[in-house]
C-alpha positions as CSV (number, residue, x, y, z in Angstrom):
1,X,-15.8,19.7,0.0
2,X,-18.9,21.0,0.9
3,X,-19.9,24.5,0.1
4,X,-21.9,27.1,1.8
5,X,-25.2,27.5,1.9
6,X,-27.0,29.5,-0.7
7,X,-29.2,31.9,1.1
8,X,-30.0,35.6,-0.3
9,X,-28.9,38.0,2.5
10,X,-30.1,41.7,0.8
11,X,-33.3,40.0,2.1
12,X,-33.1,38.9,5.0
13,X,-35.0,40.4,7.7
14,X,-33.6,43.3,9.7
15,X,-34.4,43.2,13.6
16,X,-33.7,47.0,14.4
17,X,-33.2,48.1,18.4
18,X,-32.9,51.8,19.9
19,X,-30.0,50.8,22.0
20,X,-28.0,47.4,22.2
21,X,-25.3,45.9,24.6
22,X,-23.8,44.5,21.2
23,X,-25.2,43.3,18.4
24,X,-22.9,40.6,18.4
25,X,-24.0,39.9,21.8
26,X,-27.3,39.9,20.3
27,X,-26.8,37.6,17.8
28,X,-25.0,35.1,19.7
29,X,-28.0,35.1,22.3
30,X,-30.0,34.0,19.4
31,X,-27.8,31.8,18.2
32,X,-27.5,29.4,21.6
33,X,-31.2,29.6,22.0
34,X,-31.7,27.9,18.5
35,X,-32.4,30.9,15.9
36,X,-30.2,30.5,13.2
37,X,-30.9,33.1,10.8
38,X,-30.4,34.9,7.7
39,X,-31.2,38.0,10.1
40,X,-29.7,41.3,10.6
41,X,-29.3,42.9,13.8
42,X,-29.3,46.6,14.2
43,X,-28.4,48.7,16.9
44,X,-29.3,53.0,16.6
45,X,-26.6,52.9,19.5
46,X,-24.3,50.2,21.4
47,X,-23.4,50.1,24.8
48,X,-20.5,48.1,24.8
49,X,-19.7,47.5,21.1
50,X,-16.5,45.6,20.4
51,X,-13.6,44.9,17.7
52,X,-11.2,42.7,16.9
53,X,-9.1,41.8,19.9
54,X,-11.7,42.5,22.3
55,X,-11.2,46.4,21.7
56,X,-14.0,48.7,22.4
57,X,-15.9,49.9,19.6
58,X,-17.9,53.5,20.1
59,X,-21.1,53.2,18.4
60,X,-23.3,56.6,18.5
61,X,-26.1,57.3,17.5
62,X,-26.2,58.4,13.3
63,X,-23.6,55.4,12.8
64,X,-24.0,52.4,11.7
65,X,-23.9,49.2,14.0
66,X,-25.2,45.9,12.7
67,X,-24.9,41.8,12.9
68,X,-25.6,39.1,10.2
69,X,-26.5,35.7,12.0
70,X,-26.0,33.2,9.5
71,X,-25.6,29.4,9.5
72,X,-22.7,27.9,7.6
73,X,-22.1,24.6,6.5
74,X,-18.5,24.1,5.1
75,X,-14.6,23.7,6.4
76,X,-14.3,26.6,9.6
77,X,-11.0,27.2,8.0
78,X,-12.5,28.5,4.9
79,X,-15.5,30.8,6.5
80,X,-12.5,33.2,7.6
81,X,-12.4,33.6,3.8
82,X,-15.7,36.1,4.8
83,X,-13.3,38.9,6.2
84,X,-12.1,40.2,2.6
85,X,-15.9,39.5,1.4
86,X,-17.3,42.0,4.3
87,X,-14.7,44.0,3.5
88,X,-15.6,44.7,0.0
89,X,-19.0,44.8,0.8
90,X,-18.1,47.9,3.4
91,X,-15.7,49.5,0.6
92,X,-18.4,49.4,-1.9
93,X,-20.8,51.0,0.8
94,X,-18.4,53.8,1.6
95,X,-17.6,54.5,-1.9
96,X,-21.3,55.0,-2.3
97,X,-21.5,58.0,-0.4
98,X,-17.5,59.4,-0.8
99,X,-15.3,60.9,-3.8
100,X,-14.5,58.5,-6.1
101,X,-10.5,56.7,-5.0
102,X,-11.2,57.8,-1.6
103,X,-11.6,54.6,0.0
104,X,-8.9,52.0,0.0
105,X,-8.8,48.0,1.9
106,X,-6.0,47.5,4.6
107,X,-5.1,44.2,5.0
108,X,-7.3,41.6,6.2
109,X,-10.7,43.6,6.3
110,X,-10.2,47.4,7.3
111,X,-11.5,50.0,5.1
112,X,-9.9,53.3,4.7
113,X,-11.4,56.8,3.7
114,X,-8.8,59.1,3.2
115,X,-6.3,57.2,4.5
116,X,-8.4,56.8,7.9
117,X,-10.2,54.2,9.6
118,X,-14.0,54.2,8.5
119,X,-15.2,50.7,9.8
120,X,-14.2,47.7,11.7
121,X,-15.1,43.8,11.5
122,X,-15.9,41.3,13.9
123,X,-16.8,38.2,12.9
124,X,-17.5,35.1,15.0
125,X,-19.1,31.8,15.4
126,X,-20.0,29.0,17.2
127,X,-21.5,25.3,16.5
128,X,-24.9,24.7,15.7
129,X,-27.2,23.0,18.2
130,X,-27.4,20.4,15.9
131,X,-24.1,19.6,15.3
132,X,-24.4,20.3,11.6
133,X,-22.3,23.3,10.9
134,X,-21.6,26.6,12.6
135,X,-23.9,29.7,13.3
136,X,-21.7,33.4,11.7
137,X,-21.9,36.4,13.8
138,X,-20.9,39.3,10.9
139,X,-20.4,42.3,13.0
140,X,-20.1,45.6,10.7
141,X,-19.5,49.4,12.4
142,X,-19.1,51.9,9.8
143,X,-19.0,55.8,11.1
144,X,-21.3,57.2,9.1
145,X,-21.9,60.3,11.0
146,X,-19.7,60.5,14.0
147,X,-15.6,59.3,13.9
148,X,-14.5,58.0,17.7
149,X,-11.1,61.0,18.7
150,X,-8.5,59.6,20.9
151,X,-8.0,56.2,19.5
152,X,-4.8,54.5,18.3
153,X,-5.4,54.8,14.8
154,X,-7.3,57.9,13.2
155,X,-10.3,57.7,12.3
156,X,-12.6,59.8,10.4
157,X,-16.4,59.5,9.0
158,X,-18.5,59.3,6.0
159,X,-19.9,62.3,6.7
160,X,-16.4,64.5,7.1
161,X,-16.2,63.0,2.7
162,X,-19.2,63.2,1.3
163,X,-19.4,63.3,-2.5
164,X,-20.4,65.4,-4.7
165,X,-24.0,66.5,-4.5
166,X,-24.6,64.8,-1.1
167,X,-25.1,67.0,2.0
168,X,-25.8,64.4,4.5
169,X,-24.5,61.0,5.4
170,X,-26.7,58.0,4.9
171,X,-28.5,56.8,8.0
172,X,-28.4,53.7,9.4
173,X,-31.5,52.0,8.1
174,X,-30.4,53.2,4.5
175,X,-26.6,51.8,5.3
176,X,-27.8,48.7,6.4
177,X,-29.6,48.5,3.3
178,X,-26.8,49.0,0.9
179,X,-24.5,46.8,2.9
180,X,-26.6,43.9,2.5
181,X,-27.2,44.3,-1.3
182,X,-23.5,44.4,-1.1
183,X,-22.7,41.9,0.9
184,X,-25.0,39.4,-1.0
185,X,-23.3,40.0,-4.2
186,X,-19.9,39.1,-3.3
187,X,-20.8,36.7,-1.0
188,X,-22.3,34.5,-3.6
189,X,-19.2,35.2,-5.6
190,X,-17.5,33.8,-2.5
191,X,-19.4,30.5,-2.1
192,X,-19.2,29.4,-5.6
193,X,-15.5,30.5,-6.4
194,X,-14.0,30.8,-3.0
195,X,-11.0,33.1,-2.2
196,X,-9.5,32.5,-5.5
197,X,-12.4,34.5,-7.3
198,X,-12.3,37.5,-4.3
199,X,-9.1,38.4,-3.2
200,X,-7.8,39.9,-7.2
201,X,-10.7,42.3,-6.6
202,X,-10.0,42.8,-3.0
203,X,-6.5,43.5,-4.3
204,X,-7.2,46.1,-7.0
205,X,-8.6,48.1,-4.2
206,X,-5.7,47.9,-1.4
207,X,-3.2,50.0,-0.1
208,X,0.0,48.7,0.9
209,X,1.0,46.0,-0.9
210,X,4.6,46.1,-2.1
211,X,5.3,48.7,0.1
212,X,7.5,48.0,3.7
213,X,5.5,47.8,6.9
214,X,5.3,46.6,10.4
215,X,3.1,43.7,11.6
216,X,2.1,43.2,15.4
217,X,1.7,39.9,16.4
218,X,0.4,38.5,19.5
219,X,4.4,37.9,20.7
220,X,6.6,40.4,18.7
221,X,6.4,43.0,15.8
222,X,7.8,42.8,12.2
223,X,9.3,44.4,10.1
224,X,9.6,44.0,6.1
225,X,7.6,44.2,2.8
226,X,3.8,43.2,2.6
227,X,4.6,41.2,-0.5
228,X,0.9,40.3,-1.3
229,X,-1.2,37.4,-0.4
230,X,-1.3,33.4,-0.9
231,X,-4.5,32.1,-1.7
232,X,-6.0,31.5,1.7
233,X,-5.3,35.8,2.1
234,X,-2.8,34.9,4.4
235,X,0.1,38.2,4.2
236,X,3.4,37.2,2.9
237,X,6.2,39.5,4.7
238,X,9.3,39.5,3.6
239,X,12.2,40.3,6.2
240,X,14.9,42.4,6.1
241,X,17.0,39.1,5.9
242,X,15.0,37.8,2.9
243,X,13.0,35.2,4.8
244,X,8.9,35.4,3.9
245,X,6.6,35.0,6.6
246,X,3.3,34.2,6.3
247,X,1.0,36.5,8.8
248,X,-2.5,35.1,9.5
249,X,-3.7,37.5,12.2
250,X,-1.9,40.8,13.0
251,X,-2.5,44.6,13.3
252,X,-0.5,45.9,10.0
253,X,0.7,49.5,9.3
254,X,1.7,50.8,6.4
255,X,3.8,53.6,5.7
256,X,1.2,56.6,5.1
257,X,0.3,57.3,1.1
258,X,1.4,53.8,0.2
259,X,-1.3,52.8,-2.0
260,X,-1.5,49.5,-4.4
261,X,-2.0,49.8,-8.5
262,X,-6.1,50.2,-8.8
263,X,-8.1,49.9,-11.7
């Protein structure tokens, strides 16, 4: 099997815009005219930002809204690994900046601050022009200032938790920064391991694991008890009738408060 390339992202260069459709649009605009990166996109503001499941993302300005174009060489199957790796990257950048056991993961890649919604992930892709592997769009919105009101799920910002001795919120430039230094560490964790050497440290820091919940599939909702993961961080559910199904893409909710063991 062949394994992904081994590229330093904390150093990659940064391409920073005032105001953006998307910087996922941006990178994959890039990508099909032949620019394969490492390079970060930043946006000060988006105009039509997006999440998982095509849902709009509000991106102000004082948040953060950025892209890592990438290429990738290895199985497609295995680059979805790179949800829980952005993930932890994001907790660790929120933990940076908030009280420490604030911030919690939600199963696949949310991160939690106070039990609300502080970031999404987007991540997507497409083949190379070459035919040799795929180009990565890694789409990260963290609220670092502002927290979006009338939305499904609450949400809240960095700068409504700010630790002790910090009066502002980072901005996006410094963010950015930290998120990459992050993102590099794990990620290289990642691409000489695999899942089997990210997901016990994703797990340490998740909420919701062995506690009941409801999953929302594309076709129907279910409910049972988010059991843990397998090894490719798909969710194992087990029903009410004692039946474990394994949930691959879903929006989950746990019950409120329910938090895994941490370290």
């Amino acid at each position: 099997m062949s394994h992904p390339l081994a590229q330093d992202l904390s150093t990659a260069p940064v391409a920073i815009f005032d105001t953006l459709d998307s910087t996922n649009a941006e990178a994959r605009r890039r990508a099909e005219a032949g620019e394969t990166g490492p390079v970060w996109i930043l946006a000060h503001q988006q105009s039509a930002g997006r999440g998982r499941r095509g849902r709009n993302w509000i991106s102000p300005v004082g948040n953060l809204s950025t892209t890592l174009l990438m290429p990738y060489q290895g199985p497609a199957s295995a680059a979805a690994g790179l949800s829980f790796v952005v993930a932890l990257a994001v907790f660790d950048l929120v933990s940076a900046y908030t009280p420490p056991g604030a911030v919690t993961l939600k199963w696949p890649n949310d991160v939690h601050l106070a039990g609300k919604k502080v970031s999404g992930v987007l991540i997507e892709s497409g083949s190379l022009g070459d035919g040799q592997g795929l180009w990565l769009a890694i789409g990260v919105g963290v609220n670092l200032a502002h927290a979006p009101q009338d939305v499904e799920r609450p949400a809240t910002a960095i700068a409504d938790h700010l630790g002790s001795g910090l009066i502002t919120p980072p901005d996006a430039i410094a963010a950015q920064a930290r998120l990459a230094a992050a993102l590099d560490r794990y990620y290289q964790l990642w691409r000489q391991g695999g899942l089997a050497d990210i997901l016990p440290i994703w797990t340490l820091r998740a909420e919701g694991l062995g506690k009941p919940c409801v999953a929302r599939l594309e076709r129907e909702s279910l409910e049972g008890v988010a059991e843990g993961l397998d090894a490719d961080g798909a969710l194992r559910l087990r029903l009410p009738s004692g039946e474990v199904r394994r949930i691959t893409a879903a929006d989950v909710f746990f019950q409120e408060g329910s938090h895994a063991t941490r370290d």
